[in-house]
N, C-alpha and C positions, 0 to 999 in steps of 0.2 A: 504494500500500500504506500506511495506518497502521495503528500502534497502539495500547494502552491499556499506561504505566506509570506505577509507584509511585515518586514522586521526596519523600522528607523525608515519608511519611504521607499526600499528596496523588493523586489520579491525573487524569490529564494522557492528552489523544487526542494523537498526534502523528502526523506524515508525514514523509518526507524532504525535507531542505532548511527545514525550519520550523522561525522562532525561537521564542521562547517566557522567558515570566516563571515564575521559580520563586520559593520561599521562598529568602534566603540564607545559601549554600553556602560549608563551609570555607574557609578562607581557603587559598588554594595548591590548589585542587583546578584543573584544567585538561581532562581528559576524565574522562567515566563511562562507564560499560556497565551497562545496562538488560536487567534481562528485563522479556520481552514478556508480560501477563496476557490481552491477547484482540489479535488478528489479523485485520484487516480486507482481506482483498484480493479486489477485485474485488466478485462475489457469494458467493464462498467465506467463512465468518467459524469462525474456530477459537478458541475458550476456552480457555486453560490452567488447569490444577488443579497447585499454584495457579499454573505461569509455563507459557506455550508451548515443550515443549524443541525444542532448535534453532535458536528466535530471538532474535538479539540484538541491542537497538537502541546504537547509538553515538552521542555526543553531546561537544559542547564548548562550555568555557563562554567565552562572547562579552565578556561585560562582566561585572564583580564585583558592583560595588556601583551598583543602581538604586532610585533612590527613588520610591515610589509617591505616588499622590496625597494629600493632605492632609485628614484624617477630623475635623471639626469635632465635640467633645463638649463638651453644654453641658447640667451639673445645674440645676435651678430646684425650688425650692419656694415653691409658690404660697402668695399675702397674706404672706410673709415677708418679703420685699428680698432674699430670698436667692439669688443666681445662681455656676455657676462653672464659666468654659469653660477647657476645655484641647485640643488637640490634639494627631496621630498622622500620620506618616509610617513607613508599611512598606519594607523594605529588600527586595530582591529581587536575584537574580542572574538574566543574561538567558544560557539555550542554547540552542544550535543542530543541529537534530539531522543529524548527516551520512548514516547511512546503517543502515538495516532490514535485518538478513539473518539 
């Protein structure tokens, strides 16, 4: 079974038992509960308008603070000399989804 939720304005396919990177989340948060926007099981697939009633996904969060990779940006303007790099690491928190019901 997974599903389709809305975590921080993003939407995420998930299944049970999978982890997963999100945007980072409050500091002190430790479980969520999720409505379910679309419902995949099996061959069955049910859309909610706008959440599935009835299911709700569970989740915990695994680690707080993950740093994503490192996003090289570099301004140039050509015949000038002019260059100027800077750099970006995104912060993430990693969940774990326990369990679809």
């Amino acid at each position: 079974m997974k599903a389709v939720v809305k975590i921080a304005g993003k939407q995420y396919v998930v299944g049970e038992k999978e982890s997963l990177l999100v945007d980072l989340l409050p500091e002190g948060t430790k479980e969520l509960t999720l409505d379910a926007l679309l419902v995949i099981d099996g061959d069955k697939t049910t859309v909610g308008t706008p959440s599935v009633k009835g299911v709700v996904v569970k989740a915990k969060v695994a680690e707080e603070l993950v740093k994503g990779d490192k996003i090289r940006v570099i301004r140039y303007k050509s015949k000038k000399r002019v260059h100027k790099e800077t750099g970006h690491r995104q912060k993430y928190s990693r969940i774990e989804v326990t369990s679809i019901k």
